[in-house]
mmCIF file of the N, C-alpha and C atoms, coordinates in Angstrom:
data_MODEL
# 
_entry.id   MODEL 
# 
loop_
_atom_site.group_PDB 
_atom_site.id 
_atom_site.type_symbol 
_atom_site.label_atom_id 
_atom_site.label_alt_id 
_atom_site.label_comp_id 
_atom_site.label_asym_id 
_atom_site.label_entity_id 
_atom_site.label_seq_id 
_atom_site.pdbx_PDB_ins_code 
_atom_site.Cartn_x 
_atom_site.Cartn_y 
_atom_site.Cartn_z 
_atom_site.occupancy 
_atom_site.B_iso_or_equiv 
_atom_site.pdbx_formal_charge 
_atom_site.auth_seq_id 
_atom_site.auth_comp_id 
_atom_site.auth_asym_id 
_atom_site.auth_atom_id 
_atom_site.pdbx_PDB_model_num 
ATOM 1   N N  . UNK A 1 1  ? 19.083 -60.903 168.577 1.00 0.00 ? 1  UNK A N  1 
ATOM 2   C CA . UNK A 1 1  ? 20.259 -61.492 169.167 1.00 0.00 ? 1  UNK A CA 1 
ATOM 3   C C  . UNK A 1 1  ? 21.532 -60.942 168.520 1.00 0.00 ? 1  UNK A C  1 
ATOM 4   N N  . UNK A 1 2  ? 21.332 -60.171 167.076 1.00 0.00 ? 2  UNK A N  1 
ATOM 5   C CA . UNK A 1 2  ? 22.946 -59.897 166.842 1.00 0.00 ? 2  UNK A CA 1 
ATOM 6   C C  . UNK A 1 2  ? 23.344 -58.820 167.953 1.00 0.00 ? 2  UNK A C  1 
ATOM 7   N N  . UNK A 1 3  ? 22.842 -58.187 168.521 1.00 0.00 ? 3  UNK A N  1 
ATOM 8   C CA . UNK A 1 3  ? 23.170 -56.721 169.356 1.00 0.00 ? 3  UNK A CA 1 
ATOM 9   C C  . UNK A 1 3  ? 23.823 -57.799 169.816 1.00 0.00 ? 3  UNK A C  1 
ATOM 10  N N  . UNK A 1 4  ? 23.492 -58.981 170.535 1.00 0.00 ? 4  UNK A N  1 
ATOM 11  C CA . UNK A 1 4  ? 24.654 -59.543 171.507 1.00 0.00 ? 4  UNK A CA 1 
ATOM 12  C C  . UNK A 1 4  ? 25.643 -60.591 171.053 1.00 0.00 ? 4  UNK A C  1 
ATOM 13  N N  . UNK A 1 5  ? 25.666 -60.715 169.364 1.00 0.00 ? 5  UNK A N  1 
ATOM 14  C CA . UNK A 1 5  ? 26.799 -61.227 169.140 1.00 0.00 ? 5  UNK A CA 1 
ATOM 15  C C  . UNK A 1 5  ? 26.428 -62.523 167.844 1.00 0.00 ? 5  UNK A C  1 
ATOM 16  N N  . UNK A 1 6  ? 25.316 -62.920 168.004 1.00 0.00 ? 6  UNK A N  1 
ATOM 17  C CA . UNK A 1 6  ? 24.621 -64.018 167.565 1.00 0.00 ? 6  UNK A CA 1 
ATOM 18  C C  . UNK A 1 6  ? 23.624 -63.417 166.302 1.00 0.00 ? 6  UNK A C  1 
ATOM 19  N N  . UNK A 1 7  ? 23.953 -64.516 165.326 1.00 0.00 ? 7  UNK A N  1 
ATOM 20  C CA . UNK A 1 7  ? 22.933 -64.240 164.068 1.00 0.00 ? 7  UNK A CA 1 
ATOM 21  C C  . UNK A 1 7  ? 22.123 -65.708 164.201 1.00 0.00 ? 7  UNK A C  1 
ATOM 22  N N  . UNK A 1 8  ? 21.371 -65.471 163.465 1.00 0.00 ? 8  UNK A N  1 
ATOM 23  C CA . UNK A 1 8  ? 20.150 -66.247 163.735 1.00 0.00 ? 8  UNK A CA 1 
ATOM 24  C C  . UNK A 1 8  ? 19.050 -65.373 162.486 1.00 0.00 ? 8  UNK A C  1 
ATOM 25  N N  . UNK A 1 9  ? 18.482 -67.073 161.797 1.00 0.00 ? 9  UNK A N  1 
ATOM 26  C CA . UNK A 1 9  ? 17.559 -66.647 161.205 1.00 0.00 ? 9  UNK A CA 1 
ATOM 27  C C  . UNK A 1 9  ? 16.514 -67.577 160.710 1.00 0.00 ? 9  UNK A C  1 
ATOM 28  N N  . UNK A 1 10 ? 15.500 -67.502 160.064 1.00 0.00 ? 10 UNK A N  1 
ATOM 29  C CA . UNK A 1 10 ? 13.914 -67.937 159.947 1.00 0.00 ? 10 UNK A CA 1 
ATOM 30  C C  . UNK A 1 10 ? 14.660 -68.877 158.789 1.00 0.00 ? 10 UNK A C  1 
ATOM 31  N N  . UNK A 1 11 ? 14.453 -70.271 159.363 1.00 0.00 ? 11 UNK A N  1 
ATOM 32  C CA . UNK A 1 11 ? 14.693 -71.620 158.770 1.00 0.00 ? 11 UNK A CA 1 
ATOM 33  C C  . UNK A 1 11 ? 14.239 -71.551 157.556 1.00 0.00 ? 11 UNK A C  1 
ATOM 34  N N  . UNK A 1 12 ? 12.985 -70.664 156.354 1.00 0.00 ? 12 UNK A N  1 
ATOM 35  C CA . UNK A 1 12 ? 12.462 -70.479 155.100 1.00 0.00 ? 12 UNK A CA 1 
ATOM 36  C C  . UNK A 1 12 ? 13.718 -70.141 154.795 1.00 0.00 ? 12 UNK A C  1 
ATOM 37  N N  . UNK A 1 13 ? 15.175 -69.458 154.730 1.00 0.00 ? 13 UNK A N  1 
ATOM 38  C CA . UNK A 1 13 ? 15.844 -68.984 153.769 1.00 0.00 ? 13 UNK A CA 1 
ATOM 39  C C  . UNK A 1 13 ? 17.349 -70.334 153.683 1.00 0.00 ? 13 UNK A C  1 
ATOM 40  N N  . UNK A 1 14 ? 16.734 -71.105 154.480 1.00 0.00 ? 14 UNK A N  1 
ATOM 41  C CA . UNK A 1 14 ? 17.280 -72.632 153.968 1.00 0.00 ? 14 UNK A CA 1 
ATOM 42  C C  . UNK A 1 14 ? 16.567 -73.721 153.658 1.00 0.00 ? 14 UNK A C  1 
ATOM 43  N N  . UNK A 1 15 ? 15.153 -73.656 153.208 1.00 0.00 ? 15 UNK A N  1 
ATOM 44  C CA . UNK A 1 15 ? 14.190 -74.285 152.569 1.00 0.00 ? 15 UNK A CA 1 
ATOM 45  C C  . UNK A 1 15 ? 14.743 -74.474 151.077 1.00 0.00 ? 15 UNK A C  1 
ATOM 46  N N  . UNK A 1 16 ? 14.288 -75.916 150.798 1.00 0.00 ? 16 UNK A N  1 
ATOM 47  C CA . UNK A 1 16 ? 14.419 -75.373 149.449 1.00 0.00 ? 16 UNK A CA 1 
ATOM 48  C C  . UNK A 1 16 ? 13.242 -74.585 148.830 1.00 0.00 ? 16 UNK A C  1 
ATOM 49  N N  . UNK A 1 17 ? 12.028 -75.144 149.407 1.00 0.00 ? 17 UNK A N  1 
ATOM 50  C CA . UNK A 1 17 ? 10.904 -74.109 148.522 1.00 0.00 ? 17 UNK A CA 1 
ATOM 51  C C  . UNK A 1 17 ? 10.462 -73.113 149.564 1.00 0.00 ? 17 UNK A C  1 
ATOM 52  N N  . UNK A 1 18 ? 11.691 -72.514 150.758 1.00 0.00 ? 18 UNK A N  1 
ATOM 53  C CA . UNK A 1 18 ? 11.519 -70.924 150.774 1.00 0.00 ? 18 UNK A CA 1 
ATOM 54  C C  . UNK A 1 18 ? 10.395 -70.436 151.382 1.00 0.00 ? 18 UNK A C  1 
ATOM 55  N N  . UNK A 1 19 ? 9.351  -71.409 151.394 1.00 0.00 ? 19 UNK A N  1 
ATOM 56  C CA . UNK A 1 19 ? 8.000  -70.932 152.277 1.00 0.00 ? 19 UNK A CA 1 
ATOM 57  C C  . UNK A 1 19 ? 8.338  -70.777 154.013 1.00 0.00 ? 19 UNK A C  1 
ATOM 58  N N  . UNK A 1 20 ? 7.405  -69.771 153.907 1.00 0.00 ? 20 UNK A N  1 
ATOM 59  C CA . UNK A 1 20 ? 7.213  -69.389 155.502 1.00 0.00 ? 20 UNK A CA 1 
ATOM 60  C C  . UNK A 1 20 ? 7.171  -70.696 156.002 1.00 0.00 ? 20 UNK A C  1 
ATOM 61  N N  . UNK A 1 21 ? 7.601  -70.355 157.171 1.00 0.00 ? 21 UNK A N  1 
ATOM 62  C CA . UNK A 1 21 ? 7.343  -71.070 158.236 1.00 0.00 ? 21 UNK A CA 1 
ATOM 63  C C  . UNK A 1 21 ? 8.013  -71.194 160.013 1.00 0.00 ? 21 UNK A C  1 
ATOM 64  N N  . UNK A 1 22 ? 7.738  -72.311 160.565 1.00 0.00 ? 22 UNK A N  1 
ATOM 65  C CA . UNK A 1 22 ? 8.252  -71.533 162.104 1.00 0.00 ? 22 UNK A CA 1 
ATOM 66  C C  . UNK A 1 22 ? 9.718  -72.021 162.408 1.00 0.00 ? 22 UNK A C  1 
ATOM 67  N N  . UNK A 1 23 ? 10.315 -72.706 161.770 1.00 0.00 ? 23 UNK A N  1 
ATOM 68  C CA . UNK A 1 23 ? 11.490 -72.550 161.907 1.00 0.00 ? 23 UNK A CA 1 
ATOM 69  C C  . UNK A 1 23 ? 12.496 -71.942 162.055 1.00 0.00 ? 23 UNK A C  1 
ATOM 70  N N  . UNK A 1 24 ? 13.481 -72.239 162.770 1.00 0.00 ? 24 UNK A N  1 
ATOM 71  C CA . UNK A 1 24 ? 14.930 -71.279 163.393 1.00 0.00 ? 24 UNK A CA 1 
ATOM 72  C C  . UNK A 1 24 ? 16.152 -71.664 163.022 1.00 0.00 ? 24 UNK A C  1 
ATOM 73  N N  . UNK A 1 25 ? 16.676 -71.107 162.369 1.00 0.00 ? 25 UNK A N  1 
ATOM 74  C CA . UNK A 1 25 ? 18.314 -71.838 161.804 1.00 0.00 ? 25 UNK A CA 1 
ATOM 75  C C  . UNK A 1 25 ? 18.923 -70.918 163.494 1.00 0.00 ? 25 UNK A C  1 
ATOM 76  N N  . UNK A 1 26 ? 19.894 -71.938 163.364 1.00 0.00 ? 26 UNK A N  1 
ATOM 77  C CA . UNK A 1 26 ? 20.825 -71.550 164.836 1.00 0.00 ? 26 UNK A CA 1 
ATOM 78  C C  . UNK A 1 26 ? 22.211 -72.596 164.607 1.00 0.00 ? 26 UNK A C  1 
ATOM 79  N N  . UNK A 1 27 ? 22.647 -71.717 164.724 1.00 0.00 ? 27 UNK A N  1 
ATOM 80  C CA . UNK A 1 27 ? 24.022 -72.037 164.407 1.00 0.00 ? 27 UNK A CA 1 
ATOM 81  C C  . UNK A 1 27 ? 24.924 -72.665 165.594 1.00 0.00 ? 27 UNK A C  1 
ATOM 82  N N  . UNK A 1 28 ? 25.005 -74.259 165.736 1.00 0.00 ? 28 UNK A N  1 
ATOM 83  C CA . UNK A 1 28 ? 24.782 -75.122 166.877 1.00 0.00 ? 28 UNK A CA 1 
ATOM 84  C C  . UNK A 1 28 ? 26.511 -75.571 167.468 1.00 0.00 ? 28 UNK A C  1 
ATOM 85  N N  . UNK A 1 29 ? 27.253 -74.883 166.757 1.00 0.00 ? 29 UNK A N  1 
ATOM 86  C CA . UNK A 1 29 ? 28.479 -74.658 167.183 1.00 0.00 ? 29 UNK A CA 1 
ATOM 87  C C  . UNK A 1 29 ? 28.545 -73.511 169.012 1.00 0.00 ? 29 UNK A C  1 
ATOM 88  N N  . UNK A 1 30 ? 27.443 -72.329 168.543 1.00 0.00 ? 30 UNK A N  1 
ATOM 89  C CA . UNK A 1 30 ? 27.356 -71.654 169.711 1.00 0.00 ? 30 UNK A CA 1 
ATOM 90  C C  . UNK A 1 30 ? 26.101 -72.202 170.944 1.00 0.00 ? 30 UNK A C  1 
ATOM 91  N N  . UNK A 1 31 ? 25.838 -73.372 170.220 1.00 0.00 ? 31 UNK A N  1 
ATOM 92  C CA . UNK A 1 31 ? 24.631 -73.426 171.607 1.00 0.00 ? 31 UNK A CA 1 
ATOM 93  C C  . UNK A 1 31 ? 25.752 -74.587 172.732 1.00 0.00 ? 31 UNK A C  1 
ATOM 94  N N  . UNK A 1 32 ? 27.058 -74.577 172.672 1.00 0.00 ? 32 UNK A N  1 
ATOM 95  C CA . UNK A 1 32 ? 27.799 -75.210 173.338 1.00 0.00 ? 32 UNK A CA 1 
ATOM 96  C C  . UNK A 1 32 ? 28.033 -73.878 174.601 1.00 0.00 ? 32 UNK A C  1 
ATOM 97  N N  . UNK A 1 33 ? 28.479 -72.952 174.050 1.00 0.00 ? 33 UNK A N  1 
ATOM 98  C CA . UNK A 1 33 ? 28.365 -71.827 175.208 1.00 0.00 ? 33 UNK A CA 1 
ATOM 99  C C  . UNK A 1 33 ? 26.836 -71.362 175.885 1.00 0.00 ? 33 UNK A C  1 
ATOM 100 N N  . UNK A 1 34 ? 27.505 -71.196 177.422 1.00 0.00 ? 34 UNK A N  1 
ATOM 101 C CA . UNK A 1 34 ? 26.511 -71.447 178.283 1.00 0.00 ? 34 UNK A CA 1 
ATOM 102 C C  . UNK A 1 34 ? 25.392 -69.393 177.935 1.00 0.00 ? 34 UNK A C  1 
ATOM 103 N N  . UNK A 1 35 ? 26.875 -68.577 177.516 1.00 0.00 ? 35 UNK A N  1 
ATOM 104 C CA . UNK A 1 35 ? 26.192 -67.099 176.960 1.00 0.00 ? 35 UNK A CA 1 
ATOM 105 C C  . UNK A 1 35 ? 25.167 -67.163 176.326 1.00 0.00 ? 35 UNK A C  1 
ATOM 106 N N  . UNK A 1 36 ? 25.449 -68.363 175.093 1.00 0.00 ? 36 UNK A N  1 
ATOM 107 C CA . UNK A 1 36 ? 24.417 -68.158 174.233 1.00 0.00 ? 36 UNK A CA 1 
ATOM 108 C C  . UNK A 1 36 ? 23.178 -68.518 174.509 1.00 0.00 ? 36 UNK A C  1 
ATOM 109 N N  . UNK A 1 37 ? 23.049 -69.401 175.537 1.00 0.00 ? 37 UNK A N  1 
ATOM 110 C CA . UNK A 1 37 ? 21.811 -70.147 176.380 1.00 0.00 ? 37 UNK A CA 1 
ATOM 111 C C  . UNK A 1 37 ? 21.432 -68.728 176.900 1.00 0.00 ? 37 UNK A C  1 
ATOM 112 N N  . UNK A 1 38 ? 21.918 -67.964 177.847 1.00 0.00 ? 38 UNK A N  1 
ATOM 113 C CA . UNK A 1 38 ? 21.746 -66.864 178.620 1.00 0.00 ? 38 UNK A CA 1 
ATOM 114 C C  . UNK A 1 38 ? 20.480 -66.073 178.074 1.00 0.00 ? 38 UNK A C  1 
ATOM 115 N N  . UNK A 1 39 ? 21.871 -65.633 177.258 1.00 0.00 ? 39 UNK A N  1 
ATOM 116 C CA . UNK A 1 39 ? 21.094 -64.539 175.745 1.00 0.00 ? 39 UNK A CA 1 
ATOM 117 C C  . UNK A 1 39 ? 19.633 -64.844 175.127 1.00 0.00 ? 39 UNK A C  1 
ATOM 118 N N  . UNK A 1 40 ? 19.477 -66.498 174.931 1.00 0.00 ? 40 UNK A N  1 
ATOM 119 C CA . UNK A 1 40 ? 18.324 -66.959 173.931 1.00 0.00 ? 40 UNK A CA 1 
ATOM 120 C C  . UNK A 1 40 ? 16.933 -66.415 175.201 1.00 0.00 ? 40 UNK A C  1 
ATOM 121 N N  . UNK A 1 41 ? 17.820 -66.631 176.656 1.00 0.00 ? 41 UNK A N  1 
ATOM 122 C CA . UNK A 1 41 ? 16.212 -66.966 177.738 1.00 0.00 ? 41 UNK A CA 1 
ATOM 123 C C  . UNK A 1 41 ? 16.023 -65.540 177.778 1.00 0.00 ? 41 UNK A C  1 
ATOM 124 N N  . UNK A 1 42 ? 17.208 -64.542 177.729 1.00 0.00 ? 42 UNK A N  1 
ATOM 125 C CA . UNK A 1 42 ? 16.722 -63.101 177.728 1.00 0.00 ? 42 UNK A CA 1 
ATOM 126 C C  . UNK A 1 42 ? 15.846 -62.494 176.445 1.00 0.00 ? 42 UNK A C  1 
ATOM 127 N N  . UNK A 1 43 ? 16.051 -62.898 175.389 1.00 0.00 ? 43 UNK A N  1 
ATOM 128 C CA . UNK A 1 43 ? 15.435 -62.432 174.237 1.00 0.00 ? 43 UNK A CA 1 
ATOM 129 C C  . UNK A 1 43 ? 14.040 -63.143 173.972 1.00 0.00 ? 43 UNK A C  1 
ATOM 130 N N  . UNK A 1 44 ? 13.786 -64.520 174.284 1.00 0.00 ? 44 UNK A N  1 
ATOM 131 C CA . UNK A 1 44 ? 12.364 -64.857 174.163 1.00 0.00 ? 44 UNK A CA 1 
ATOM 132 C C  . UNK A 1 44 ? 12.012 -64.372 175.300 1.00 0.00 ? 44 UNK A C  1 
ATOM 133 N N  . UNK A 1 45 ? 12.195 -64.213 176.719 1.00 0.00 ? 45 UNK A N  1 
ATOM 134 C CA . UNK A 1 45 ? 11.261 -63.302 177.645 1.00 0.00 ? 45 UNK A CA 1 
ATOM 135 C C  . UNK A 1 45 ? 10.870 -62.097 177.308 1.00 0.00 ? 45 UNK A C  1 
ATOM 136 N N  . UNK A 1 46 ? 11.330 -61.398 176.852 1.00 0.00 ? 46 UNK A N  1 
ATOM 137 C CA . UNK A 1 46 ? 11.309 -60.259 175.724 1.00 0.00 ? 46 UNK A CA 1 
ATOM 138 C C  . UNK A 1 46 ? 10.598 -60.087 174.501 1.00 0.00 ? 46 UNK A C  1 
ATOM 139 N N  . UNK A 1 47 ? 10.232 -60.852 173.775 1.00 0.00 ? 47 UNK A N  1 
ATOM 140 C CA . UNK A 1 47 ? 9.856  -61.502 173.079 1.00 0.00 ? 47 UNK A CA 1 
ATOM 141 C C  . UNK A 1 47 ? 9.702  -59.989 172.230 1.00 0.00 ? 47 UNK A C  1 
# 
């Protein structure tokens, strides 16, 4: 997602104990724009 503007990253590097896992930090200021919705359905179809 940064190619289109958006960072985003694996919820472990705001853990405190850092372990893997399936979490998504998303930065929820941009999930108010309807782009960033756009963008998310193009990149998981993509996967």
């Amino acid at each position: 997602m940064l190619d289109e503007g958006y960072l985003i990253a694996p919820g472990a590097l705001f853990h405190a104990t850092r372990q893997p896992c399936t979490l998504m930090r998303i930065n929820f200021g941009n999930t108010q724009e309807p782009a960033f919705w756009r963008t998310w359905k193009k990149v998981v179809k993509t996967g």
